[in-house]
KOLMI-628243 format. One record per atom (N, C-alpha, C): residue in three letters; x, y, z. Coordinates in steps of 0.1 Angstrom, whole numbers, padded with zeros to 4 digits, always signed. Layout:
<drenros>
ALAXYZ/...
</drenros>
This chain:
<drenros>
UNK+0008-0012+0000/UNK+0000+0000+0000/UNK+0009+0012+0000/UNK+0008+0019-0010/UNK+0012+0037-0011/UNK+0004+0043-0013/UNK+0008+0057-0002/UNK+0003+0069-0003/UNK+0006+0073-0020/UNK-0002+0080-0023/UNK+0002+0088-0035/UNK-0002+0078-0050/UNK+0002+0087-0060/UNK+0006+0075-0076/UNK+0017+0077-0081/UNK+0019+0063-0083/UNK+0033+0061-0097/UNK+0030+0070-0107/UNK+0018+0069-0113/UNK+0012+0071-0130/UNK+0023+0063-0138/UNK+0024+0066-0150/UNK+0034+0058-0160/UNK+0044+0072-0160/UNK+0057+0058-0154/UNK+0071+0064-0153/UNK+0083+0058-0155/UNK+0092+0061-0156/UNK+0101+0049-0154/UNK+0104+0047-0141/UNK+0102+0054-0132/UNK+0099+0049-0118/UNK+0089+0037-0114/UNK+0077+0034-0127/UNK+0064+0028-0121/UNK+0068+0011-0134/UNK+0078+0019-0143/UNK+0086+0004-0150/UNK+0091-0004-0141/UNK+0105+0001-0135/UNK+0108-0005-0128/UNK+0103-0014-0116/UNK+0094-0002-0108/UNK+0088-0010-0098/UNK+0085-0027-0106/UNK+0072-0018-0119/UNK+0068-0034-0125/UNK+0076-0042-0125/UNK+0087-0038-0134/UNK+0099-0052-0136/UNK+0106-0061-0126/UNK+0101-0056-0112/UNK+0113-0058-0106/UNK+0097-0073-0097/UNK+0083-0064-0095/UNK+0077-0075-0092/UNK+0072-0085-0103/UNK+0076-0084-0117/UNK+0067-0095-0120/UNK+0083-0106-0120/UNK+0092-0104-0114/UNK+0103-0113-0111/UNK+0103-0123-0098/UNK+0089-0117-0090/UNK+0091-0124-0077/UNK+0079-0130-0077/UNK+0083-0145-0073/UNK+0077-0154-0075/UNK+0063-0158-0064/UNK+0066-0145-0051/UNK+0053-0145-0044/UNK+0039-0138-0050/UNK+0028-0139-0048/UNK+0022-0133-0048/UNK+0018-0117-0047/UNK+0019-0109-0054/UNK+0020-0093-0049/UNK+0008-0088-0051/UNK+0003-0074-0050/UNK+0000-0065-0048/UNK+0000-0054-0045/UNK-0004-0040-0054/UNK+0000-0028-0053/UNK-0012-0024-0052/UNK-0017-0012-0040/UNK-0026-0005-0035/UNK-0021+0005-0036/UNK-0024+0019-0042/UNK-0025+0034-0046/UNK-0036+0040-0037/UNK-0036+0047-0026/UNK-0040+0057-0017/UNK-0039+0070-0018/UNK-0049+0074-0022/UNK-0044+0095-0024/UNK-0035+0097-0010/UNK-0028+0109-0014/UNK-0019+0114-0004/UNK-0025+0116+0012/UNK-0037+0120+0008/UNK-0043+0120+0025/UNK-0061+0116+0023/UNK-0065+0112+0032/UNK-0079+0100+0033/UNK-0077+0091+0026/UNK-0081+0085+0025/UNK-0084+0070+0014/UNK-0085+0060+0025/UNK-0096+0047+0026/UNK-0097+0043+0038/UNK-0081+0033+0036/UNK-0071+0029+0045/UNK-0065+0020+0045/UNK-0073+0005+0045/UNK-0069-0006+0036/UNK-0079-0018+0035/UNK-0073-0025+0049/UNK-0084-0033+0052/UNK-0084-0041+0062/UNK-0074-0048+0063/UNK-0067-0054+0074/UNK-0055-0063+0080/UNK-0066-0075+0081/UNK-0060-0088+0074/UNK-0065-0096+0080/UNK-0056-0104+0091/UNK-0065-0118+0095/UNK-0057-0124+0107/UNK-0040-0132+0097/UNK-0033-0131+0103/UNK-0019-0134+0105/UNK-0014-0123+0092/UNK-0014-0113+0092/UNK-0008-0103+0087/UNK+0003-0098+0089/UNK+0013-0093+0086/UNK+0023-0081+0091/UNK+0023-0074+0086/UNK+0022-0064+0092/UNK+0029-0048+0086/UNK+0039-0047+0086/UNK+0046-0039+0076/UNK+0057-0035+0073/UNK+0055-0020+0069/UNK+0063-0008+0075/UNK+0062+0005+0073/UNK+0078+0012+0071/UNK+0079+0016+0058/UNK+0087+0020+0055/UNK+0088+0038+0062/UNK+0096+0037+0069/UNK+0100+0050+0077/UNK+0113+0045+0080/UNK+0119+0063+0081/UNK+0130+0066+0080/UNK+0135+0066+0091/UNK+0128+0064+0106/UNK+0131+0060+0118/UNK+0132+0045+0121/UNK+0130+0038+0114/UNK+0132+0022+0115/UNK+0141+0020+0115/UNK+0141+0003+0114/UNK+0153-0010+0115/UNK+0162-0003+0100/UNK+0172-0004+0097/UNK+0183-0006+0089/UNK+0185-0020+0088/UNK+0184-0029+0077/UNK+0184-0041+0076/UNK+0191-0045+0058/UNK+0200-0057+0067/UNK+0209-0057+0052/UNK+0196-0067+0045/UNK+0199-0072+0033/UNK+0190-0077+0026/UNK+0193-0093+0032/UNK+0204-0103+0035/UNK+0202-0111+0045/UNK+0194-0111+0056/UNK+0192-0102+0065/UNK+0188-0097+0080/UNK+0170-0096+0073/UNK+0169-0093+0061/UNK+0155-0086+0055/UNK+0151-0099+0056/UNK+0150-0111+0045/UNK+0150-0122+0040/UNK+0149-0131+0049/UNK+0157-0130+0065/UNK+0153-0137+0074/UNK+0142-0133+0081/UNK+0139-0123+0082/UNK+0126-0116+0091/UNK+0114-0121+0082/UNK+0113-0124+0072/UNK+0104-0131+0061/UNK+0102-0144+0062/UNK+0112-0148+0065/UNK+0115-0161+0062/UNK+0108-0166+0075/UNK+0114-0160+0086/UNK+0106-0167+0099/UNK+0090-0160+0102/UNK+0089-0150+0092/UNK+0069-0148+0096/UNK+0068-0161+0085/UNK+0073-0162+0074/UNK+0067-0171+0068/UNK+0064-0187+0070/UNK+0074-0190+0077/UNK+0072-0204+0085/UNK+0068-0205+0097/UNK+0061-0191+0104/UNK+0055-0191+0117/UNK+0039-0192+0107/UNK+0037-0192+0095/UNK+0021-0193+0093/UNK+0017-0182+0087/UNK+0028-0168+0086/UNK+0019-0158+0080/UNK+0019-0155+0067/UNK+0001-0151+0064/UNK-0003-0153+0051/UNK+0002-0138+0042/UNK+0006-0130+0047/UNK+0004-0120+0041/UNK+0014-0109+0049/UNK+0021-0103+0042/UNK+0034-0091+0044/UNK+0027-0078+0038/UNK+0023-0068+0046/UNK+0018-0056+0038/UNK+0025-0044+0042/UNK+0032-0044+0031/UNK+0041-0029+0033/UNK+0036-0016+0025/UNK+0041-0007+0038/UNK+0032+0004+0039/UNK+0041+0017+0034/UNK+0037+0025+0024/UNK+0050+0033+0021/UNK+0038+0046+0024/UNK+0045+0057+0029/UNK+0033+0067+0035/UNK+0036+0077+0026/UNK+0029+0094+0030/UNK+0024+0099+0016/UNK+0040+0108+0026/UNK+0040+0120+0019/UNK+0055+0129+0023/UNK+0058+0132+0037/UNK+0045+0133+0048/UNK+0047+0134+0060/UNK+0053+0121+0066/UNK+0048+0105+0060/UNK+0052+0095+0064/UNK+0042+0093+0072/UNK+0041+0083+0085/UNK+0034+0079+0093/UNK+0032+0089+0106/UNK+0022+0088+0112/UNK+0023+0090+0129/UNK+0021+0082+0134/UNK+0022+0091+0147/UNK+0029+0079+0160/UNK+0019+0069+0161/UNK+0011+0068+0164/UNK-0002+0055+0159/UNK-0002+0050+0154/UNK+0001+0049+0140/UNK+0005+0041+0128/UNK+0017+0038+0133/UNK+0026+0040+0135/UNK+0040+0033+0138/UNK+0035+0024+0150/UNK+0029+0028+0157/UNK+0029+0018+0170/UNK+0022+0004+0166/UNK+0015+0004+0158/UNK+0006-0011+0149/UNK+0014-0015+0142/UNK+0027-0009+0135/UNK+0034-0015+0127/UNK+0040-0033+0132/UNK+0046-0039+0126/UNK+0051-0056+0129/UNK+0065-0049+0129/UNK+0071-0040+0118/UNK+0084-0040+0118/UNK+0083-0024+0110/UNK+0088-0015+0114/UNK+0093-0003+0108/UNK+0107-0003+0101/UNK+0108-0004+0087/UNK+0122-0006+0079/UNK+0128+0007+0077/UNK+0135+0012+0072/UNK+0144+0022+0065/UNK+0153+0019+0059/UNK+0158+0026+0048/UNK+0161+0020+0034/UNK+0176+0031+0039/UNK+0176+0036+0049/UNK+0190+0044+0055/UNK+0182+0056+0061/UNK+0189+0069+0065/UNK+0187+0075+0071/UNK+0181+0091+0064/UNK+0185+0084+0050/UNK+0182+0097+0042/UNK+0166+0098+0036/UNK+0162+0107+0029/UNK+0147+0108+0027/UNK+0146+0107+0011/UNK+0140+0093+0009/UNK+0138+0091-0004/UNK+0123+0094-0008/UNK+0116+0101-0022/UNK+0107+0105-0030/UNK+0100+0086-0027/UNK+0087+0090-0029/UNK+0080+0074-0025/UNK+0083+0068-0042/UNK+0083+0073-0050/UNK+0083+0065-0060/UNK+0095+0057-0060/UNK+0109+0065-0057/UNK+0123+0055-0054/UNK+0118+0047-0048/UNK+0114+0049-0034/UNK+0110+0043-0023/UNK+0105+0027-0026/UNK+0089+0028-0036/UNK+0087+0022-0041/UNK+0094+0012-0051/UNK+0107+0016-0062/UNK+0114+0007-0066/UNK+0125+0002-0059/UNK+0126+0007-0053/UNK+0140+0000-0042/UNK+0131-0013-0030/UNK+0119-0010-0028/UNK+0115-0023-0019/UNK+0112-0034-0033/UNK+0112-0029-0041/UNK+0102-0040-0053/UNK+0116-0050-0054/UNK+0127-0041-0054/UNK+0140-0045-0058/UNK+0143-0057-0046/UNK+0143-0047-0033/UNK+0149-0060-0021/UNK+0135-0070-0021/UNK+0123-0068-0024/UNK+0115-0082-0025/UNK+0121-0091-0037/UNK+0122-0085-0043/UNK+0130-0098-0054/UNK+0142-0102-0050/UNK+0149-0095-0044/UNK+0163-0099-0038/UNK+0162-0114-0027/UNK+0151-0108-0020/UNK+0148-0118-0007/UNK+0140-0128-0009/UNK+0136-0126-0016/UNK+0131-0137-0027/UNK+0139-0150-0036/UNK+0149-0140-0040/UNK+0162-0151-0046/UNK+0171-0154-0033/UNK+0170-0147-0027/UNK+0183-0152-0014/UNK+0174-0163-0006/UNK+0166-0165-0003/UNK+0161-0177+0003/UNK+0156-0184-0006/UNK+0156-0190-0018/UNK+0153-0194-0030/UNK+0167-0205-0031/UNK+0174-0196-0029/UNK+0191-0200-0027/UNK+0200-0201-0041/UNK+0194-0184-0052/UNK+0196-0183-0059/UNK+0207-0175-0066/UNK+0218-0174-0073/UNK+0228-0171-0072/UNK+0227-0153-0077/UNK+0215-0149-0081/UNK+0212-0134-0079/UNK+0219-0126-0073/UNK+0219-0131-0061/UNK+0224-0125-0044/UNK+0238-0129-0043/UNK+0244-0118-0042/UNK+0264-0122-0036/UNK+0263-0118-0026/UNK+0273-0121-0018/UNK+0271-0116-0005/UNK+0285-0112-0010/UNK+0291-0106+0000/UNK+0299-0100+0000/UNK+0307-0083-0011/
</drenros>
């Protein structure tokens, strides 16, 4: 779920390219910048909220945090990229895990292809696919 729209960009290519490579199931929700109801959480859900006060996580560290909701039973990862304000304190407090992509303030649309990117990444790295170097 994002605040705001891609429209047709090469910001909103990429995003595309990068999810029709991951072999989970996805979905993109577009929310105007401010109201729009957020859709329902169902039961065994995570949130995931992209803010720039969150965890720093290498793409290893990301993939395992997935890996273990995934084999604890949960159906569904919903990451939340917010409109220019980002979240409040309420919304952060519901969050499962608050990420940051570093410390600096990325435009949502980057925002948007750089998660599409580490879902595919985390996706090949527990896949155990040679995509991913480490080092």
């Amino acid at each position: 779920m994002a605040r705001g729209r891609i429209g047709r960009s090469p910001e909103a290519e990429l995003v595309d390219r990068y999810l029709k490579r991951i072999a989970w199931p996805t979905r993109v929700t577009e929310l105007p910048d401010r109201a729009g109801k957020v859709p329902d959480v169902a039961p065994a859900t995570r949130r995931i909220m992209l803010d720039e006060t969150g965890k720093v996580l290498s793409s290893v560290e990301f993939a395992r945090v997935l890996e273990r909701w995934r084999d604890d039973g949960v159906r569904e990862a919903r990451f939340m990229i917010g409109a220019a304000d980002g979240f409040d304190d309420a919304e952060r407090e519901g969050a499962d895990l608050l990420l940051s992509f570093g410390r600096a303030t990325w435009p949502h649309m980057l925002a948007r292809a750089m998660l599409a990117e580490q879902l595919f990444r985390v996706t090949s790295i527990l896949a155990n696919h040679p995509y991913h170097r480490e080092g």
